[in-house]
DSSP file (Angstrom, degrees, kcal/mol; ACC not computed):
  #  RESIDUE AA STRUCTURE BP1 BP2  ACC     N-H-->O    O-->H-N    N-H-->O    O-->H-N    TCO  KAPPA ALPHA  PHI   PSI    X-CA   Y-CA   Z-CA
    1    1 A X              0   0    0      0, 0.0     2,-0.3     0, 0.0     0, 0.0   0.000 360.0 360.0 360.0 137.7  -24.3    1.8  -17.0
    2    2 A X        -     0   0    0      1,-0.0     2,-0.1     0, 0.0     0, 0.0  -0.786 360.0-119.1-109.9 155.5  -23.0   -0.6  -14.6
    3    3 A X        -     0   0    0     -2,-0.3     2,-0.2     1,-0.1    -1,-0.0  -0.363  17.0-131.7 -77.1 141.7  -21.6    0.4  -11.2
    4    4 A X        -     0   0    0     -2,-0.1     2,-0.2     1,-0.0    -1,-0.1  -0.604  29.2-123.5 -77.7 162.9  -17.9   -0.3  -10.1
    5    5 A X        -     0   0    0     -2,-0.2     2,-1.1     1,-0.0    -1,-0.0  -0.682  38.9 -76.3-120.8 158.1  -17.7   -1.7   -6.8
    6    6 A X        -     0   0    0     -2,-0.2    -1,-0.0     1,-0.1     0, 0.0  -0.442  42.8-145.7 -82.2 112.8  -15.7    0.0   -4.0
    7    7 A X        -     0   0    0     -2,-1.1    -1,-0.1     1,-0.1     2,-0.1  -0.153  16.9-113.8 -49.5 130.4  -11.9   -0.3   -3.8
    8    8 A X        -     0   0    0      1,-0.0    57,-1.8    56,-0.0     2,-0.4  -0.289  22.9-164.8 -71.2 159.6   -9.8   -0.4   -0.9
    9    9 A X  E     +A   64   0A   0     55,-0.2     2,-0.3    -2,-0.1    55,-0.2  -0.889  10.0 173.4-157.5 139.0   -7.6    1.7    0.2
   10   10 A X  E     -A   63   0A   0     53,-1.3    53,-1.8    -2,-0.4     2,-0.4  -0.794  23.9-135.9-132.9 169.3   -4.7    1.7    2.8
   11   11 A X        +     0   0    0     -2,-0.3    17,-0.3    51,-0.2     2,-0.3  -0.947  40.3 147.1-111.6 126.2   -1.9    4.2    3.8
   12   12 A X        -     0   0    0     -2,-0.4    49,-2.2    49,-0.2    15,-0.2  -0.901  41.8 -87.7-155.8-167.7    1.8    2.7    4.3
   13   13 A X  E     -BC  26  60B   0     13,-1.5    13,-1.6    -2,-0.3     2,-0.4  -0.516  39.3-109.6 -99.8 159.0    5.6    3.4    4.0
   14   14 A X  E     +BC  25  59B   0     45,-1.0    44,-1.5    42,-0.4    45,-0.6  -0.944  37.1 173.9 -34.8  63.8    7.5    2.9    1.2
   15   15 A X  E     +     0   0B   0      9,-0.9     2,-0.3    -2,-0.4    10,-0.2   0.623  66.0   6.2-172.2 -68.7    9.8   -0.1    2.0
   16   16 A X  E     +B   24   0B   0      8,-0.6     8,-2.3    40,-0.1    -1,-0.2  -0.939  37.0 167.0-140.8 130.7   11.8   -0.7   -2.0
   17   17 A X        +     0   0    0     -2,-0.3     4,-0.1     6,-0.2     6,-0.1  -0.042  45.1 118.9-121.4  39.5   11.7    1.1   -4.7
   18   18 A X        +     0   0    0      2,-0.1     5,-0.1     6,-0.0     2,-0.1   0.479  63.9  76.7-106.1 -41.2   14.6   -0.8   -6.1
   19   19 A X  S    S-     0   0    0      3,-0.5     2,-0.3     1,-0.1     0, 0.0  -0.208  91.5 -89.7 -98.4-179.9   12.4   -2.1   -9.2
   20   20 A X  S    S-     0   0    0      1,-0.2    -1,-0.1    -2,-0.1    30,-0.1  -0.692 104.8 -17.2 -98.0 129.3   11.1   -0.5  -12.5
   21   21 A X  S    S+     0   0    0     -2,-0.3    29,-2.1    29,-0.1     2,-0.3   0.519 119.5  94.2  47.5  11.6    7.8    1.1  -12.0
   22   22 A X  E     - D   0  49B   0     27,-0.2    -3,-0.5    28,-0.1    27,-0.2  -0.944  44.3-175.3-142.2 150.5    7.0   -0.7   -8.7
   23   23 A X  E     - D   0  48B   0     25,-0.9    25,-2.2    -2,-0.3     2,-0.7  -0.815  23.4-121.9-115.0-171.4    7.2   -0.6   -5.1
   24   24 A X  E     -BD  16  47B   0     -8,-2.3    -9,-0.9    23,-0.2    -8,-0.6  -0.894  28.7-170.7-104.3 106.9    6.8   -2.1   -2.0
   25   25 A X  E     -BD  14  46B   0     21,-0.9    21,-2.2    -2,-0.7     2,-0.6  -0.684  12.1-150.4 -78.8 130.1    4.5   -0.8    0.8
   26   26 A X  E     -BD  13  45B   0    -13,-1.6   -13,-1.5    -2,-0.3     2,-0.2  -0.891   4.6-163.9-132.4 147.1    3.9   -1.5    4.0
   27   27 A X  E     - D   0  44B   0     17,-2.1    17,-3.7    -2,-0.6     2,-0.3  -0.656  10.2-159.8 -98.1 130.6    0.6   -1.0    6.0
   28   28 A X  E     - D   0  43B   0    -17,-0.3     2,-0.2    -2,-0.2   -17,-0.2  -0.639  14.0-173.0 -97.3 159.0    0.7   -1.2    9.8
   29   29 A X  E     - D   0  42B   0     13,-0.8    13,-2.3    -2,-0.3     2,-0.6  -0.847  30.0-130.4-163.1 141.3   -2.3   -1.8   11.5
   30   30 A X  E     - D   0  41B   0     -2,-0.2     2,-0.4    11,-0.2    11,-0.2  -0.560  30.2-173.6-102.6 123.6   -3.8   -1.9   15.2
   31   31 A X  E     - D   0  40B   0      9,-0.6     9,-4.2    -2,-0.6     2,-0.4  -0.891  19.0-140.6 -92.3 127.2   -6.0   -5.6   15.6
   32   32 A X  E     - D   0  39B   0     -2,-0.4     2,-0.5     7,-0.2     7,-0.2  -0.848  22.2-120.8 -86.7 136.9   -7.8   -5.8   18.9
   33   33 A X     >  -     0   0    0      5,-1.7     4,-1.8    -2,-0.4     6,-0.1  -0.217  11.4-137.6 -80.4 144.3   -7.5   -9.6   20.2
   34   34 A X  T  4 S+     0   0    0     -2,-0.5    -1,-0.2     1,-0.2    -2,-0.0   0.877  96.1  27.5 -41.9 -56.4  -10.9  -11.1   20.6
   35   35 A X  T  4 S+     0   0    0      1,-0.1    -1,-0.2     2,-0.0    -2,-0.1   0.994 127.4  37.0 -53.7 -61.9   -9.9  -12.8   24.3
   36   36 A X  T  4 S-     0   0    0      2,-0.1    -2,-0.2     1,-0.1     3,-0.1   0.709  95.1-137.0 -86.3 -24.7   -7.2  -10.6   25.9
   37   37 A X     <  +     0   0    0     -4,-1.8     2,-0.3     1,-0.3    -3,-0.1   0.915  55.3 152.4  73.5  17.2   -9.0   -7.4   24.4
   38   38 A X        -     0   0    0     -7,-0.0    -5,-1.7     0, 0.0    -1,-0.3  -0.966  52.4-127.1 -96.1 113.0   -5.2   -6.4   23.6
   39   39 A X  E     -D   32   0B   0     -2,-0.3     2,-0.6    -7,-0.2    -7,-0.2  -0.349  35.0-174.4-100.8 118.7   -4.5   -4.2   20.7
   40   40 A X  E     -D   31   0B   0     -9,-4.2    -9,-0.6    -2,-0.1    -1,-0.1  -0.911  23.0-116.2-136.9 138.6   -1.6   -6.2   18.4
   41   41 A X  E     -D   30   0B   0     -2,-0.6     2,-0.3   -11,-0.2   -11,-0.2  -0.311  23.6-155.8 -69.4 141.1    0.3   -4.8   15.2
   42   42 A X  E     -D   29   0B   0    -13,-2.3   -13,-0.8     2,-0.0     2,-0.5  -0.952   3.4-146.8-122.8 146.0   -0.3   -6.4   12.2
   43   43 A X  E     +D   28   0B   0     -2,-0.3     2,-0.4   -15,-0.2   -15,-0.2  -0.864  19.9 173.2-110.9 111.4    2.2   -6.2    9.5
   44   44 A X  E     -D   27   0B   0    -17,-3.7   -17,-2.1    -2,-0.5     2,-0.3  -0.914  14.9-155.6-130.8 134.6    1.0   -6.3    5.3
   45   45 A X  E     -D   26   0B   0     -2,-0.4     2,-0.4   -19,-0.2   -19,-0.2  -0.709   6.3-162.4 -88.9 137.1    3.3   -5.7    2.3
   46   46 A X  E     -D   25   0B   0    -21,-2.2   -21,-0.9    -2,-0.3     2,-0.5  -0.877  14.9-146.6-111.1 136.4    1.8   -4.5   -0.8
   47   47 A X  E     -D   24   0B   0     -2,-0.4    27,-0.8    25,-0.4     2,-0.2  -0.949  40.4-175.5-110.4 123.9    3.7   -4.8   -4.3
   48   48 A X  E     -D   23   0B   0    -25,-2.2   -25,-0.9    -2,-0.5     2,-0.5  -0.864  26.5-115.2-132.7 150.3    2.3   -1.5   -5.8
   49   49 A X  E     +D   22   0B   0     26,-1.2     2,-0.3    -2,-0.2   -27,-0.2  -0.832  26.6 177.8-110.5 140.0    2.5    0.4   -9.3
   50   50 A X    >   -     0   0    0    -29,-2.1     3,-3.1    -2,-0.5     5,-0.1  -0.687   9.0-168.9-127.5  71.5    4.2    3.5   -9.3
   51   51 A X  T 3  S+     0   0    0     -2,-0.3    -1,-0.1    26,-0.3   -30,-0.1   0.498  80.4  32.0 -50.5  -4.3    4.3    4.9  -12.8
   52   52 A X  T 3  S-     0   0    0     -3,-0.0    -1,-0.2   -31,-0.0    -3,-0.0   0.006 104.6-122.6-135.3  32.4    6.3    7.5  -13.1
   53   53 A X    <   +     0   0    0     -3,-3.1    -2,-0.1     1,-0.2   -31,-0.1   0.677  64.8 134.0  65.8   4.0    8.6    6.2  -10.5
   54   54 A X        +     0   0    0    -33,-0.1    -1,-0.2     2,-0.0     2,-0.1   0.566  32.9  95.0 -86.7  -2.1    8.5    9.0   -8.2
   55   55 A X        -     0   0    0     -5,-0.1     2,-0.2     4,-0.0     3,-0.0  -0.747  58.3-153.0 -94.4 178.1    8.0    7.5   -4.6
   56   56 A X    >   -     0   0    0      1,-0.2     3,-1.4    -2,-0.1   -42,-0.4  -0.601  40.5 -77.4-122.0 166.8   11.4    6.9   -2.5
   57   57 A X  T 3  S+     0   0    0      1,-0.2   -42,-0.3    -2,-0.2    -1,-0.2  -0.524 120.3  25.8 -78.2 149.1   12.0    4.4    0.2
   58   58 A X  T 3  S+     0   0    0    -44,-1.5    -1,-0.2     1,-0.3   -43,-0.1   0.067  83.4 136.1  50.9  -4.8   10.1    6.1    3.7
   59   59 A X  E <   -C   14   0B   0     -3,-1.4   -45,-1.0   -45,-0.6     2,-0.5  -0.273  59.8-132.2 -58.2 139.1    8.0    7.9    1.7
   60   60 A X  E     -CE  13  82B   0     22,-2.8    22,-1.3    23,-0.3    21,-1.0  -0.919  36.5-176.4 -92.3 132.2    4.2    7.6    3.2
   61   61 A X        -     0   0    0    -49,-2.2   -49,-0.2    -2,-0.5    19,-0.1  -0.163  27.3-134.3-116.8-171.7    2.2    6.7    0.1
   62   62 A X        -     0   0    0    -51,-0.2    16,-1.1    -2,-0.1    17,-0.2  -0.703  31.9-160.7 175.9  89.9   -1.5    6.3   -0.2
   63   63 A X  E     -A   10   0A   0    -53,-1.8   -53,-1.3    14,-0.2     2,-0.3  -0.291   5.9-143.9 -78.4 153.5   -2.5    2.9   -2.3
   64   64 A X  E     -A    9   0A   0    -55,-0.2    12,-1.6    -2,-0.1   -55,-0.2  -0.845  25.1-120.8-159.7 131.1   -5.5    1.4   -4.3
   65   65 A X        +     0   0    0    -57,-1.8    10,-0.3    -2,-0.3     2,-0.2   0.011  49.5 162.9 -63.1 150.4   -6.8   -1.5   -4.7
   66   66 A X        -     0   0    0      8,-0.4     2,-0.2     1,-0.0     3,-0.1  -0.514  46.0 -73.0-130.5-169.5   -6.6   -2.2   -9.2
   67   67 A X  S    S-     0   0    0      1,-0.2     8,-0.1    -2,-0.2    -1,-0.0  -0.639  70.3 -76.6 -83.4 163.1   -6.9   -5.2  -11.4
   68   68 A X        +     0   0    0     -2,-0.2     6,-0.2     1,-0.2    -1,-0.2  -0.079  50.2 173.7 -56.9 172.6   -4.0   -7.5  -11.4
   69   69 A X  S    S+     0   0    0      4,-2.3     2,-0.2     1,-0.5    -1,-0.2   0.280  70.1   5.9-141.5  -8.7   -1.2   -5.9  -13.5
   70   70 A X  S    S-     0   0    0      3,-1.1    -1,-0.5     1,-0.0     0, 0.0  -0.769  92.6 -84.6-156.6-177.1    1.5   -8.6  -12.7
   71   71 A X  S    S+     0   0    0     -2,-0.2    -3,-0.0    -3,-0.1    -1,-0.0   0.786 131.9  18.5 -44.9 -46.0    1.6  -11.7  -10.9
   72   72 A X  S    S+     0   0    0     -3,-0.0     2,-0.5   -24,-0.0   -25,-0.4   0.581 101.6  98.8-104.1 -31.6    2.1   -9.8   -7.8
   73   73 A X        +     0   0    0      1,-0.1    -4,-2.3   -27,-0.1    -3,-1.1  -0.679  28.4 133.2 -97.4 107.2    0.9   -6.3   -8.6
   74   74 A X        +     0   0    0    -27,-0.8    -8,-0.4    -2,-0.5     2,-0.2  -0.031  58.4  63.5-166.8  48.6   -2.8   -5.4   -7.5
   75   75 A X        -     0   0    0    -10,-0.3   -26,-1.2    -8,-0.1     2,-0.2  -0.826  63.8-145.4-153.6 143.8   -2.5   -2.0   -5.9
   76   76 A X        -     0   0    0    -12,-1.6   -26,-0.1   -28,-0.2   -28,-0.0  -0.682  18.7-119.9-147.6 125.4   -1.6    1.4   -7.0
   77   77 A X        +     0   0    0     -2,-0.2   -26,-0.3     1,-0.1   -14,-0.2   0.484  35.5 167.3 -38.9 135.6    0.3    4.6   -5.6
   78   78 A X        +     0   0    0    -16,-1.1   -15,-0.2   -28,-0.1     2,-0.1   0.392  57.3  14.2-127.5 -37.0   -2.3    7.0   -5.9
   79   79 A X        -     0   0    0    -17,-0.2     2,-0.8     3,-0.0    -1,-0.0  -0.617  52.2-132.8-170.6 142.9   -0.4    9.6   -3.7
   80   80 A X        +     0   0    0      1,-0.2   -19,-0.3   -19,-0.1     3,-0.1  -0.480  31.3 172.6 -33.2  77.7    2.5   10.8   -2.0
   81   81 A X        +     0   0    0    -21,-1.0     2,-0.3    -2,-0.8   -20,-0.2   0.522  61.6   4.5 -91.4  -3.8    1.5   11.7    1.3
   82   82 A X  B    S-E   60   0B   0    -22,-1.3   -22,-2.8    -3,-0.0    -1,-0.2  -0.918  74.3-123.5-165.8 133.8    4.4   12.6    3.2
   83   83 A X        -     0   0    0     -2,-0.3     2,-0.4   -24,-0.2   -23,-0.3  -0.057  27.3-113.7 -70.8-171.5    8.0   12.9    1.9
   84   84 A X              0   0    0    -25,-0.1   -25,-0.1   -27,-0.1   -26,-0.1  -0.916 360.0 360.0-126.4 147.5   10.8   10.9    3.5
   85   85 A X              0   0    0     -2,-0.4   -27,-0.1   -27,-0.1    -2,-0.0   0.207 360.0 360.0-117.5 360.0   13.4   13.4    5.3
């Protein structure tokens, strides 16, 4: 049996959920810079599949990396982790 290899996985907000069965995430993240040794935010947007349509825009999600499913689409909502108020 051959092994699957390990998938990423990132935590972000909920951003649009304006489309059919996708949204958009985005993942913050803290970079330290190699010279100045100064911790700078880095910004990445995810186009995610969300089958049954349930997250909402703030929502904190929890994404994972898949095979393509779209042109764009090659992570997907795995869970809701914090509602949006």
């Amino acid at each position: 049996m051959k092994k699957r290899g390990l998938r990423k996985k990132r935590v972000g907000i909920v951003l649009s959920n304006k489309m059919d069965k996708t949204t958009v995430v985005r993942v913050d993240r803290l970079v330290k810079h190699s010279l100045y040794k100064k911790y700078i935010r880095r910004r990445v947007k995810y186009v995610c599949h969300d089958e049954q349509n349930q997250c909402r825009t703030g929502d904190k999600v929890a994404i994972i990396e898949t095979r393509p499913l779209s042109k764009m689409k090659r992570w997907r909502v795995t869970q809701i982790v914090e509602k949006a108020v």
